[in-house]
TORLUM-43620 format. One record per residue: residue in three letters; residue number from 0; x, y, z of N, C-alpha, C in turn. Coordinates in steps of 0.1 Angstrom, whole numbers, plus 5000, padded with zeros to 4 digits. Each point is the difference from the previous one (the first is absolute). Layout:
<atoms>
(atom 'ALA',NUM,(X,Y,Z),(X,Y,Z),(X,Y,Z))
...
</atoms>
This chain:
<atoms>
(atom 'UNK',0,(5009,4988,5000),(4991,5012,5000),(5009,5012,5000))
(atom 'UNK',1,(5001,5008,4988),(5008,5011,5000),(4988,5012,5005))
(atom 'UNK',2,(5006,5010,5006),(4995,5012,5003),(4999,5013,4987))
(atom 'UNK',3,(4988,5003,5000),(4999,5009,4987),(5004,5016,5009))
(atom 'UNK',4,(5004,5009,4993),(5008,5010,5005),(4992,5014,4994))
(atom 'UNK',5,(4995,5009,5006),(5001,5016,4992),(5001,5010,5004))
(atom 'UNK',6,(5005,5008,4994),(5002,5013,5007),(4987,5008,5004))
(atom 'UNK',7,(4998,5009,5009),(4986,5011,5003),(5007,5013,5004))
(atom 'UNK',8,(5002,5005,4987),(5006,5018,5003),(5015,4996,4999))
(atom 'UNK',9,(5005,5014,5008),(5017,4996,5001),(5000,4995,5012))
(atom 'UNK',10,(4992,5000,5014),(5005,4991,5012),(4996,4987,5003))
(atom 'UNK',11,(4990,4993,4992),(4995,4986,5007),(5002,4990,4989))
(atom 'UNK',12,(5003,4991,5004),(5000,4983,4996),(4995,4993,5005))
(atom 'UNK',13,(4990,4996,4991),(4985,4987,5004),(5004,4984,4995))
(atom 'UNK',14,(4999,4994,5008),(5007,4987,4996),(4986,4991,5001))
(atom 'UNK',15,(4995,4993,4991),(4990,4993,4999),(5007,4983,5001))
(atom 'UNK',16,(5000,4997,5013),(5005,4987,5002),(4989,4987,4991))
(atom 'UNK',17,(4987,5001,5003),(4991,4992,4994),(4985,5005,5000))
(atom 'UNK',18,(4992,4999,4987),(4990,5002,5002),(4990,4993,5005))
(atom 'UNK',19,(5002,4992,5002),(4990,4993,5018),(5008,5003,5009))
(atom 'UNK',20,(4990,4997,5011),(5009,4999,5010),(5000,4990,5004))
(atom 'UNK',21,(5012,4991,5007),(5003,4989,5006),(5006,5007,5012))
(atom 'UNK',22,(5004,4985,5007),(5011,5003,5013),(5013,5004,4994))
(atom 'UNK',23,(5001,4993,4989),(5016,4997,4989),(5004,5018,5000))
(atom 'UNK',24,(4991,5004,4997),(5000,5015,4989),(5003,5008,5011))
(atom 'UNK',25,(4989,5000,5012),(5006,5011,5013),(5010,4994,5006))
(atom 'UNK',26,(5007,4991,5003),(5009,4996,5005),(5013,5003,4993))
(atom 'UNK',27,(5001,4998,4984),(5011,5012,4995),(4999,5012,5002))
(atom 'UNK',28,(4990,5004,4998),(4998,5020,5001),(5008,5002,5014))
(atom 'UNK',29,(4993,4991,5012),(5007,4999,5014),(5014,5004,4998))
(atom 'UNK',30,(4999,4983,4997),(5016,4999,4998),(5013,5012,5000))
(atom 'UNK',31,(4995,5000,4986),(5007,5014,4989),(5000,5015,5008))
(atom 'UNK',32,(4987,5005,5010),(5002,5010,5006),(5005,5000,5010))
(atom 'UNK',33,(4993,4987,5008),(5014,5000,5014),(5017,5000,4997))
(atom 'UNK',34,(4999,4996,4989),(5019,5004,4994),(5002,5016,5003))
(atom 'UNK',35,(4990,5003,4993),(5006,5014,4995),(4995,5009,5009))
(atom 'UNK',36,(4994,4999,5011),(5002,5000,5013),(5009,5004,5006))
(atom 'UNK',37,(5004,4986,5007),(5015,4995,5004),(5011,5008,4991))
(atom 'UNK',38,(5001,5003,4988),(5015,5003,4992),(4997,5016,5002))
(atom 'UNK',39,(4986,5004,5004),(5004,5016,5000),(5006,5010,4990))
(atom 'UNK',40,(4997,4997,4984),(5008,5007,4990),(4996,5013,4999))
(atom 'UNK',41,(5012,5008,5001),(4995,5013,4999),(4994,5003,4989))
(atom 'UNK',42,(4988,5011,4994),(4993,5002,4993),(4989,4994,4997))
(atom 'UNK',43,(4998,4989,5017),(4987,4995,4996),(4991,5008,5011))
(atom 'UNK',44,(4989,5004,4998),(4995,5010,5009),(4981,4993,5004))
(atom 'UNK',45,(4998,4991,4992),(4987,4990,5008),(5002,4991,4992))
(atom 'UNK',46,(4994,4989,5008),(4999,4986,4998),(4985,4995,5004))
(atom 'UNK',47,(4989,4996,4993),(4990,4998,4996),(4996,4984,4997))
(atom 'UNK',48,(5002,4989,5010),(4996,4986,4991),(4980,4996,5003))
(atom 'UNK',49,(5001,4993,4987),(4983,5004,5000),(4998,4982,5002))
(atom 'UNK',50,(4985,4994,4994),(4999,4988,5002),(5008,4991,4989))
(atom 'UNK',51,(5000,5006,4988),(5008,4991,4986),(5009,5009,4995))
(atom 'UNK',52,(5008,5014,5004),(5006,5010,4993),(5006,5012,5010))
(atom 'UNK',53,(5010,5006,4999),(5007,5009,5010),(5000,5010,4993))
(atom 'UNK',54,(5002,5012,5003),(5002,5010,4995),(5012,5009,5010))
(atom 'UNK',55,(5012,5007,4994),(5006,5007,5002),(5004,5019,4997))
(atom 'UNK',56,(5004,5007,5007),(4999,5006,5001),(5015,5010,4998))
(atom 'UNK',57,(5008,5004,4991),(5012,5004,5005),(5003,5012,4993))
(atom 'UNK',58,(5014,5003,5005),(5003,5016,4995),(5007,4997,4986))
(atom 'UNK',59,(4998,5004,4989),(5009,4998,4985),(5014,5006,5003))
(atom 'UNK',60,(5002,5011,5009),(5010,5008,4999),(5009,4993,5005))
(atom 'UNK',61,(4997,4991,5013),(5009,4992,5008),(5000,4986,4994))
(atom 'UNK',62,(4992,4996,4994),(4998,4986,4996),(4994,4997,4984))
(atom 'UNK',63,(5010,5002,4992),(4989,4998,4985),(4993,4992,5000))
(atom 'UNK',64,(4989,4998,4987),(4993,4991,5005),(5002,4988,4989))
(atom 'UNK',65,(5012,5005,4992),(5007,4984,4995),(5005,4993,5011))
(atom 'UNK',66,(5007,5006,5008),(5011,4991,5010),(4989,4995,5007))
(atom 'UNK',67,(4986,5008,5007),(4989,4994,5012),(4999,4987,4988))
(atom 'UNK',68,(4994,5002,4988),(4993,4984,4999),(5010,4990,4998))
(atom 'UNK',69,(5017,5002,4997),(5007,4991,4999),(4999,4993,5015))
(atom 'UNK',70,(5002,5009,5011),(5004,4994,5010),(4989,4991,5009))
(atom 'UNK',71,(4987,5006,4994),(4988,4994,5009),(5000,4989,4986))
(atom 'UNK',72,(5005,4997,4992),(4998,4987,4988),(5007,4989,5008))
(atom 'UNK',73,(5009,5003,5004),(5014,4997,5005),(4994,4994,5012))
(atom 'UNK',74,(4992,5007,5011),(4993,4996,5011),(4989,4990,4998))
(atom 'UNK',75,(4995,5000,4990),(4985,4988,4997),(5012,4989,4995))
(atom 'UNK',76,(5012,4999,4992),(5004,4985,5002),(5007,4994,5009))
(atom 'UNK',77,(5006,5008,5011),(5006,4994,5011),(4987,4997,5007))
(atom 'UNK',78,(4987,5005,5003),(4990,4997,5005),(4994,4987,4998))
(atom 'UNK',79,(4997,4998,4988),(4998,4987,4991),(5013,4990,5007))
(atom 'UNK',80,(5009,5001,4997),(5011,4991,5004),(5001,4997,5017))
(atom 'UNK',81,(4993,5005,5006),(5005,4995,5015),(4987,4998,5005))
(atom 'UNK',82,(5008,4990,5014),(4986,4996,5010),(4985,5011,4998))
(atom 'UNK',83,(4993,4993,4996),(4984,5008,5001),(4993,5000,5015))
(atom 'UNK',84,(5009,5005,5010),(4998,5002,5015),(4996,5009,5006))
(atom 'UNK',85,(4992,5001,5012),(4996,5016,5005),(5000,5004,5014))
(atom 'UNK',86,(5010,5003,5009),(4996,5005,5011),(4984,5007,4999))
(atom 'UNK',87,(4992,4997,5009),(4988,5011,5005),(4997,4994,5012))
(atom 'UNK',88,(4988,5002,5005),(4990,4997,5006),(4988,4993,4994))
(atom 'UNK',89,(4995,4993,5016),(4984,4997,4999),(4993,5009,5007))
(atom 'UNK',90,(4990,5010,4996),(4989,5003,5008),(4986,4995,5001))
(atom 'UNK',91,(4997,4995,5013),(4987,4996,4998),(4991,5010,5007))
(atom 'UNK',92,(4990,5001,4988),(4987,5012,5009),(4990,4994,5000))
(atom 'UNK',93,(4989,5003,5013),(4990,4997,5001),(4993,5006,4995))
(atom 'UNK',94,(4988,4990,4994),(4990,5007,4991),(4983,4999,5008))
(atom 'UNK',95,(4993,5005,5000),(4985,5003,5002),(4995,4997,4990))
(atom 'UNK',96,(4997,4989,4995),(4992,4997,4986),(4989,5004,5001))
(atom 'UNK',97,(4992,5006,4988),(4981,5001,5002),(4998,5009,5014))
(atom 'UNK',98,(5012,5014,5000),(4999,5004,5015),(4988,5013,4995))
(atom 'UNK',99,(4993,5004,5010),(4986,5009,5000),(5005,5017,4990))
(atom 'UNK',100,(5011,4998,5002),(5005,5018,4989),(4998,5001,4987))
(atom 'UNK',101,(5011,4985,4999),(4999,4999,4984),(4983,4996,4994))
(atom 'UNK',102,(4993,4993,5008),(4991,4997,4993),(4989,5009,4995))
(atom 'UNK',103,(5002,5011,5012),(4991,5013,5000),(5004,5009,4988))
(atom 'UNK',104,(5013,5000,5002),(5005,5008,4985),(4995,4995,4989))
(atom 'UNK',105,(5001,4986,5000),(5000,4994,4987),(4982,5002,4995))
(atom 'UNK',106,(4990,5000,5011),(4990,4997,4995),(4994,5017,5002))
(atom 'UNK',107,(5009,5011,5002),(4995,5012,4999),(5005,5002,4983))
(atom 'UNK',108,(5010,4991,4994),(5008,5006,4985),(4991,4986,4989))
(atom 'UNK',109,(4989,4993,5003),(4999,4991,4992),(4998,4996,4988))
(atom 'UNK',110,(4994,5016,4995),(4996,5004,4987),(5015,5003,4997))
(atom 'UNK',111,(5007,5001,4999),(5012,4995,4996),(5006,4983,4997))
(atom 'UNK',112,(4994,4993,5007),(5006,4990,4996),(4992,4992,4994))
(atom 'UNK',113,(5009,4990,4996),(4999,4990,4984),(4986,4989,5006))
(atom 'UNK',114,(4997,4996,5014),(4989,4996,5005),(4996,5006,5009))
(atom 'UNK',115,(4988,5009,5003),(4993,5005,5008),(4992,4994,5012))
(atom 'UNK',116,(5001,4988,4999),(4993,4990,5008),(5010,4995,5011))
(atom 'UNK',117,(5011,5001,4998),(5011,4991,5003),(5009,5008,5010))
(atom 'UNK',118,(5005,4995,5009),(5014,5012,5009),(5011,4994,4992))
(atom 'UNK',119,(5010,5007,5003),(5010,5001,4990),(5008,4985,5005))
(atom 'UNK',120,(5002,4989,5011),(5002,4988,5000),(4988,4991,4994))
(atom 'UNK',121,(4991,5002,5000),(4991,4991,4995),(5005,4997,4983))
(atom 'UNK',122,(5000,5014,4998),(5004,5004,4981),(5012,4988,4999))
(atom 'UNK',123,(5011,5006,5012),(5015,4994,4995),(4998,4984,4999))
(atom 'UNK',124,(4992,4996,5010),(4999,4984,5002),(4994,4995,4991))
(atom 'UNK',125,(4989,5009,4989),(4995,4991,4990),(5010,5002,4989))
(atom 'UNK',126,(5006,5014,4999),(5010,4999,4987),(5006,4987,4999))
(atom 'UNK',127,(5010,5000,5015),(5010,4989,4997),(4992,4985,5003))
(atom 'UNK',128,(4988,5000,4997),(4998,4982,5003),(4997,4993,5010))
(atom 'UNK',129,(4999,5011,5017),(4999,4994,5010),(4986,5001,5003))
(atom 'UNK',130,(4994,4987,5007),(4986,5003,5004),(4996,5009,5017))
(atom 'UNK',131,(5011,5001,5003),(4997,5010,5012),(5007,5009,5001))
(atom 'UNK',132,(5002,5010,5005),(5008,5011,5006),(5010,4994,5010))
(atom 'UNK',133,(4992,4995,5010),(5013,4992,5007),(5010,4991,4991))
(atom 'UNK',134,(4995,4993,4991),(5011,4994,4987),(5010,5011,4996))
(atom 'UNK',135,(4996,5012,4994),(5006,5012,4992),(5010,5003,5018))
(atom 'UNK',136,(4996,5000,5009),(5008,5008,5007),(5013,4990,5009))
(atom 'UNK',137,(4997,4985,4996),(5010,4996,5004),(5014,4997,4989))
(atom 'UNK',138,(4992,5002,4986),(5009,5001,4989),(5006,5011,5002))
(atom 'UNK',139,(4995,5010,5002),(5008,5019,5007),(5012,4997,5006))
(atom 'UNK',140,(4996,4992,5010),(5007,4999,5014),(5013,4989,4996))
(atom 'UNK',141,(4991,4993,4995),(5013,4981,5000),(5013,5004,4994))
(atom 'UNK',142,(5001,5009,4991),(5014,5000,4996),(5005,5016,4998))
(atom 'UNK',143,(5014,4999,5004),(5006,5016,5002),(4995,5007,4986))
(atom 'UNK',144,(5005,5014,5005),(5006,5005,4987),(5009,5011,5003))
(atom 'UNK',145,(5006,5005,4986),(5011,5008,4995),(4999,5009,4999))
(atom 'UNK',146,(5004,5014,5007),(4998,5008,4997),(5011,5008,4991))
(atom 'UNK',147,(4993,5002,4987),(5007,5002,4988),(5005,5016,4996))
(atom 'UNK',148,(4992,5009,5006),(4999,5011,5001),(4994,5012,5008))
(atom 'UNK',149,(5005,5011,5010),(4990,5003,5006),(5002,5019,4996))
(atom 'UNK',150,(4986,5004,5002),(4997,5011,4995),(4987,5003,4992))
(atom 'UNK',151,(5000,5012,4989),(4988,5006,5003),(4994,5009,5005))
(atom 'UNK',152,(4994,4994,5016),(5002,5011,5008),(5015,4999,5012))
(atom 'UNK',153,(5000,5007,5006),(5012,4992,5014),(4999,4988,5007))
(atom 'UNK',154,(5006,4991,4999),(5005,4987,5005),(4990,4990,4996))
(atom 'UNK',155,(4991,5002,4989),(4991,4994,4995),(5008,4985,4993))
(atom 'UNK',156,(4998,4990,5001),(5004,4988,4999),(4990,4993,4987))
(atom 'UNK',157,(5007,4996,4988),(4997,4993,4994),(5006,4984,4999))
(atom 'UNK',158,(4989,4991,5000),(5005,4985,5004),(4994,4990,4992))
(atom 'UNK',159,(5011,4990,4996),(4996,4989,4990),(5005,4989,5009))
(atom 'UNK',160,(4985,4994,4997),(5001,4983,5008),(5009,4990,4995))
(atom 'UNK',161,(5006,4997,5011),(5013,4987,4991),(4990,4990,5003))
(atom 'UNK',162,(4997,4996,4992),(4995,4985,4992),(5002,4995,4985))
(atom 'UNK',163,(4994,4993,4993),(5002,4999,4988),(4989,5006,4995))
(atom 'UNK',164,(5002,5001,4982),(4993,5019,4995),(4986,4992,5002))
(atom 'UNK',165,(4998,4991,4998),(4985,4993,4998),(4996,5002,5011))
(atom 'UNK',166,(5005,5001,5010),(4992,5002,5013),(4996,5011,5009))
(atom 'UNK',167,(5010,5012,4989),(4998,5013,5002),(4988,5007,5007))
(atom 'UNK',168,(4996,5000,5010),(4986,5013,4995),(4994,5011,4991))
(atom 'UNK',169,(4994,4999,4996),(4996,5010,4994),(4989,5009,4998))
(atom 'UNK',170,(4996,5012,5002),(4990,5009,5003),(5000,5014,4992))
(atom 'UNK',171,(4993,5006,4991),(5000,5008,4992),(4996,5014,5011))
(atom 'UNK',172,(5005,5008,5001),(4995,5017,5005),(4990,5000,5002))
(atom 'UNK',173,(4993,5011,5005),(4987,5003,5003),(5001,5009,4984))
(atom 'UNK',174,(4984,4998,4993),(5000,5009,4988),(5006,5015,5001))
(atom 'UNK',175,(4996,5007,5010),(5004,5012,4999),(5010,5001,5020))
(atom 'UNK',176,(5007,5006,5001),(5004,5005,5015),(4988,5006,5006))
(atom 'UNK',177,(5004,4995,5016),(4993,5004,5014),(5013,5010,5004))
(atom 'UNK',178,(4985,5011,5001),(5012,5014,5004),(4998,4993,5013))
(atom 'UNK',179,(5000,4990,5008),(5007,4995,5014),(5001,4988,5001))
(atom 'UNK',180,(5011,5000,5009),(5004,4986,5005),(5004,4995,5017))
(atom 'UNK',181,(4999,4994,5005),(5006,5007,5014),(5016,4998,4998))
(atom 'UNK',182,(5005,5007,5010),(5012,4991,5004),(5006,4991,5004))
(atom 'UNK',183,(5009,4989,4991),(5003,4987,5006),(4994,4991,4997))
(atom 'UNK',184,(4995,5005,4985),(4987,4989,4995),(5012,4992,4993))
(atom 'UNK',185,(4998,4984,4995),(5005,4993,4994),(4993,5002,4986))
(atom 'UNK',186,(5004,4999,4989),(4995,5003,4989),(5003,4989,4990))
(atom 'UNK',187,(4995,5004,4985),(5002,4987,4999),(4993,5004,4980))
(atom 'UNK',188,(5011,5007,4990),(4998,5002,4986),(5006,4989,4994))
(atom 'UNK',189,(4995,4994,4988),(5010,4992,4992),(5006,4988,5006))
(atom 'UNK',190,(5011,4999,4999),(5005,4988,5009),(5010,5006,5014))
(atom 'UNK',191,(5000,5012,5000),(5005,5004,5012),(4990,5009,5011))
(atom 'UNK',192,(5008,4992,5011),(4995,5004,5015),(5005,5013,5002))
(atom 'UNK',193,(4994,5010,5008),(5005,5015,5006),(4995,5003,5016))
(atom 'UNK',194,(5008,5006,5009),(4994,5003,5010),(5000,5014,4996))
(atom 'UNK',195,(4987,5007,5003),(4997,5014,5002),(5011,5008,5012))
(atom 'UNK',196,(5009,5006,4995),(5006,5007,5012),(4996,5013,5008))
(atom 'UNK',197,(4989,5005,4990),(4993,5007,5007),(4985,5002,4994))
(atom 'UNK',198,(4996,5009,5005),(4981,5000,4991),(5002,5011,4994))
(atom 'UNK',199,(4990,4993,4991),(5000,5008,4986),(4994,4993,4991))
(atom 'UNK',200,(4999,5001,4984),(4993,4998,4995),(5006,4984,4992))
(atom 'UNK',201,(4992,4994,4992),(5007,4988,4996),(4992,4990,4993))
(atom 'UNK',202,(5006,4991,4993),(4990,4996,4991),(5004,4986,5002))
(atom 'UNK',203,(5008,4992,5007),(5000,4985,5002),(4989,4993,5011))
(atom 'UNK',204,(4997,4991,4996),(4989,4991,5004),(5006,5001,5018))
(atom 'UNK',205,(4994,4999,5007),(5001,5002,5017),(4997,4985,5006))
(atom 'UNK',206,(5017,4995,5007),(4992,4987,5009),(5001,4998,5011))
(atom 'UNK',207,(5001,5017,5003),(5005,4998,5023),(5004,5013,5000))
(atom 'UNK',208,(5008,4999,5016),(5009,5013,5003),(5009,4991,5012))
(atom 'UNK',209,(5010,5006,4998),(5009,4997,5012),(5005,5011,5011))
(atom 'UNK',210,(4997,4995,5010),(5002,5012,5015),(5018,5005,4998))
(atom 'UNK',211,(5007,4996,4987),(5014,4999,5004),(5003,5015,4989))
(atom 'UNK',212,(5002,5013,5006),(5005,5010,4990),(5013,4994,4993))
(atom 'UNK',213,(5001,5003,4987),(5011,5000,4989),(5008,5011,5001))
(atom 'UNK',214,(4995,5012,5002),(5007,5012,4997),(4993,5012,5012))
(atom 'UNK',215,(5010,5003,5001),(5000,5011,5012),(5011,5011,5005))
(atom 'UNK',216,(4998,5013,4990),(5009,5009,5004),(5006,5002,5019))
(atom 'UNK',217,(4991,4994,5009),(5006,5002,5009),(5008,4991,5005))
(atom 'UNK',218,(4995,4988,4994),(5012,4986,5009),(5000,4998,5010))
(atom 'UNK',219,(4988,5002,5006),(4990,4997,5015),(5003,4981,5002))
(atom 'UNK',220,(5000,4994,4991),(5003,4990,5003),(5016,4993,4999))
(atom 'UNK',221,(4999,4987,5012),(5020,4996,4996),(5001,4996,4986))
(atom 'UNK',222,(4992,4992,4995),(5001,4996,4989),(5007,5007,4986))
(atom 'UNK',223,(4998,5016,5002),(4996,5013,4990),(5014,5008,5005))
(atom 'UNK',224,(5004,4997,5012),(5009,5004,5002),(5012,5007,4990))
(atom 'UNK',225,(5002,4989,4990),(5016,4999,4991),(4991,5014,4989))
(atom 'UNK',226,(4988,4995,4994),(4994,5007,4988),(4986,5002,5005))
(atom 'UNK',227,(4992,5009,4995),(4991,5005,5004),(4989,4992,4987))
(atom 'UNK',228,(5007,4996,4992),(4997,4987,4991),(5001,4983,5003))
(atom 'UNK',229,(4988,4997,5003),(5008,4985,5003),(5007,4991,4987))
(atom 'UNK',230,(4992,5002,4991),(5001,4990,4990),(5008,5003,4988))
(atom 'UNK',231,(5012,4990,4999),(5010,5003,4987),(5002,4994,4992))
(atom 'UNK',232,(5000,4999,4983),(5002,4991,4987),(5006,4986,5007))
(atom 'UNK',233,(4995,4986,5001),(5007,4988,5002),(4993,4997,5012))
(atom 'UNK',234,(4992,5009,5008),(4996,4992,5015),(4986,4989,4998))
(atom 'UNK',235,(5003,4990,5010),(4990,4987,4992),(4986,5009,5012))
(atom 'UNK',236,(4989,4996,4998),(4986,5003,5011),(4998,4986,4999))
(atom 'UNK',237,(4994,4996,5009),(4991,4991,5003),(4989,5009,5013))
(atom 'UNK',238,(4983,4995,4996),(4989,5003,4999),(4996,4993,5011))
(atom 'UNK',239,(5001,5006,5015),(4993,4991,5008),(4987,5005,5006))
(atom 'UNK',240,(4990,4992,4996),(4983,5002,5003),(5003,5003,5014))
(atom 'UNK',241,(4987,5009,5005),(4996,5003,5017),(4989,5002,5000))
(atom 'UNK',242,(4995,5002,5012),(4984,5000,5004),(4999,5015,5005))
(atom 'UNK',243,(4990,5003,5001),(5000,5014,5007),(5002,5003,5010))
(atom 'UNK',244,(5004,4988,5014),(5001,5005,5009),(5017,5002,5002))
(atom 'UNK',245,(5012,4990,4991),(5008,5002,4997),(5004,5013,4994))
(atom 'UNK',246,(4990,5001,4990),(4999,5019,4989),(5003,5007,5012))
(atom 'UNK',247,(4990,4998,5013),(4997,5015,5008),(5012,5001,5011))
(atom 'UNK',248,(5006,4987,5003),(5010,5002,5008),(5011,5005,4993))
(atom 'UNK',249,(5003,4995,4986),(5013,5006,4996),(5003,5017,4997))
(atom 'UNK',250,(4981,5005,4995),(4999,5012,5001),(5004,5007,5015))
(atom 'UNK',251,(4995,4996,5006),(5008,5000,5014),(5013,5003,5006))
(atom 'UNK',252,(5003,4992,4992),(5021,4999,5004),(5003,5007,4991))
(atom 'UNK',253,(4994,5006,4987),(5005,5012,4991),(4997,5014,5004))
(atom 'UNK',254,(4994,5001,5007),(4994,5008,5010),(5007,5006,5014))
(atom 'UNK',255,(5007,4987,5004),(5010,5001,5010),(5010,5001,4998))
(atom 'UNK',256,(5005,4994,4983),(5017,5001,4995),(5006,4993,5004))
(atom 'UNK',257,(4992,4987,5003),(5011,4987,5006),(4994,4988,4987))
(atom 'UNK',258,(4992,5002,4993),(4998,4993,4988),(5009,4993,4993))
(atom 'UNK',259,(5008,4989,4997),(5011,4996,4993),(4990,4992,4989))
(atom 'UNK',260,(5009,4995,4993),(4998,4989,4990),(5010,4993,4998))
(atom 'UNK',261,(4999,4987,4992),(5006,4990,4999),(5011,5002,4988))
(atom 'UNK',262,(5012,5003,5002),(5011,5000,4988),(5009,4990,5003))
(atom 'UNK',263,(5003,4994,4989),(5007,4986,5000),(5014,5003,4991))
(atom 'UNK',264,(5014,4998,5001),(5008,5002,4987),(4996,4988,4989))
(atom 'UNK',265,(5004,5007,4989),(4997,4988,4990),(5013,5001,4988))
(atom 'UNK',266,(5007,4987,4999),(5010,4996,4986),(4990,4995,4986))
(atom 'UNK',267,(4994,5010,4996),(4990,4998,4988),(5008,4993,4990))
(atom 'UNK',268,(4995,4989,4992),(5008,4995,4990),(4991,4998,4992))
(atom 'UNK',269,(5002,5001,4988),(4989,5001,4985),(4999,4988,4994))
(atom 'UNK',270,(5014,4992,4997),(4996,4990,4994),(5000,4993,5013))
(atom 'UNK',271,(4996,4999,5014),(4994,4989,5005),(4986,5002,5000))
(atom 'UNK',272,(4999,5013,5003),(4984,5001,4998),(4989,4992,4988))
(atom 'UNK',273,(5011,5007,4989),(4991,4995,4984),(5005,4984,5003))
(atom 'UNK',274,(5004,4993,5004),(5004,4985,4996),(4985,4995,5009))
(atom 'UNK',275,(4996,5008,5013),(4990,4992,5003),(4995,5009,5012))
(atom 'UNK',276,(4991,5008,4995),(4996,5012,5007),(4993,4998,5015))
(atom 'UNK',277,(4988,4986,4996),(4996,5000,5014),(5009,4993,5014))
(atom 'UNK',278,(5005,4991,4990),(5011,4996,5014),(5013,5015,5006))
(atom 'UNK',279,(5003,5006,4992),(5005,5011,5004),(4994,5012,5014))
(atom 'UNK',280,(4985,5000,4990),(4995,5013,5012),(4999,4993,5009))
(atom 'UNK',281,(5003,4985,5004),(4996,4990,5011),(5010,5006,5010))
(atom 'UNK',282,(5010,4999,4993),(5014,5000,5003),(5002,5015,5010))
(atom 'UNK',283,(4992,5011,4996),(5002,5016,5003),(4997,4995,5017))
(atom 'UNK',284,(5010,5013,5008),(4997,4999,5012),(4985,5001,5005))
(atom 'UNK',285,(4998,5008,5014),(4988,5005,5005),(4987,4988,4997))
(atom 'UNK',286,(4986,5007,5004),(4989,4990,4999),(4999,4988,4989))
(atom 'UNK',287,(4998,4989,5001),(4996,4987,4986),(4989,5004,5007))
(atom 'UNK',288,(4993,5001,4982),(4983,4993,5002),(4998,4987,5001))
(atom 'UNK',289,(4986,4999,5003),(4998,4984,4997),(4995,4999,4988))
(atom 'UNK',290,(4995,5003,4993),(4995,5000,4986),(5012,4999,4993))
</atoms>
């Protein structure tokens, strides 16, 4: 898989790793920008990696922009050539499935969506095949995912479930955007999952909220401490369901600023994953389901 290359003006270079997206595709982009990262070349002034494609940012004066694509060329084959490995983390968040916010939203925006009759899990569980909601929500939950890219809005997290593509989820937008959403909603466009990092307006299908802020200019919690962003390109989530009386205590402990969550380190490896995905997520620290 070669990387297609173009220039935009005299300062940016858009690198189109692949037009799907896989784990393969963000996991180069990763790759390639955590390098150039790490190497610090002067004249590079942002670094931008997306779900299948990165974009850069640099000065011509300091850095032409023959020499930037020789050397980032130069970067995608030593990439290709070595261990496909990843320091990160695992986060796992708890989720509030079918919790009373989202549903009120959803059934105040209905005339918006593709079924009127339906809350936005009922919808997702018949797209993908399942006869219950509780089915759709343990497919949510059963296996991690990737977060491939975050942004948007601030610390907004976009995430692709590691399983195989057939098993993907999948859920089309609401026809038009809901000028609201709450905060901390789990969301859920296309084949990628999103937590709402703040409220506001939005157009992916709604299947919970979690008591756990992502983003917080004050850093009221330990967790938030390092970044006022929790979530960075490469961190795995896993989805762990709660009841509401668990919701109301952890709102609680968020409330008091003794709230933690569960971070695990993780040595991510690509081709072990692709050789046999579910025995892998088996393998990830923190909670096993039983399913």
């Amino acid at each position: 898989m070669s990387i297609r290359y173009s220039f935009g003006g005299d300062e940016f270079l858009f690198a189109e790793v692949s037009e799907s997206m896989s784990l393969t595709a963000c996991f180069t982009s990763m790759a390639i920008t955590g390098l150039l990262r790490q190497q610090q070349w002067p004249g590079i002034v942002e670094i931008c990696p997306a779900n299948a494609s990165f974009q850069l940012r640099f000065d011509p004066d300091i850095l032409p922009a023959a020499q930037l694509l020789q050397q980032v060329q130069e970067l995608e084959q030593a990439v290709q050539d070595s261990p496909q490995t990843l320091d990160t983390r695992l986060v796992e968040i708890p989720v509030w499935y079918d919790d009373p916010w989202t549903l009120e939203v959803g059934a105040r925006f209905r005339e918006r969506h593709q079924d009127p009759q339906s809350t936005d899990l009922q919808y997702a569980a018949r797209c993908n095949g399942f006869d219950s909601v509780d089915a759709f929500i343990a497919a949510h939950s059963g296996a991690p995912w990737f977060v491939s890219m975050v942004g948007f809005v601030a610390g907004l997290p976009f995430m692709y479930q590691m399983v195989e593509r057939d098993r993907q989820l999948q859920v089309p937008k609401y026809l038009s955007p809901r000028t609201a959403t709450p905060r901390q909603t789990i969301g859920h466009g296309g084949c990628f999952a999103c937590i709402y990092s703040v409220a506001g307006a939005g157009g992916y299908q709604m299947f919970g909220i979690t008591p756990a802020p992502i983003y917080d200019p004050q850093q009221s919690l330990p967790y938030l401490a390092d970044s006022m962003v929790l979530f960075r390109p490469g961190d795995i989530v896993r989805f762990k369901p709660i009841d509401q009386q668990q919701y109301q205590a952890a709102v609680q402990a968020v409330a008091e600023g003794s709230f933690q969550l569960d971070i695990f380190p993780v040595r991510f490896s690509l081709p072990d994953f692709l050789a046999n995905p579910q025995a892998y997520n088996l393998s990830l620290p923190g909670g096993h389901h039983a399913h």
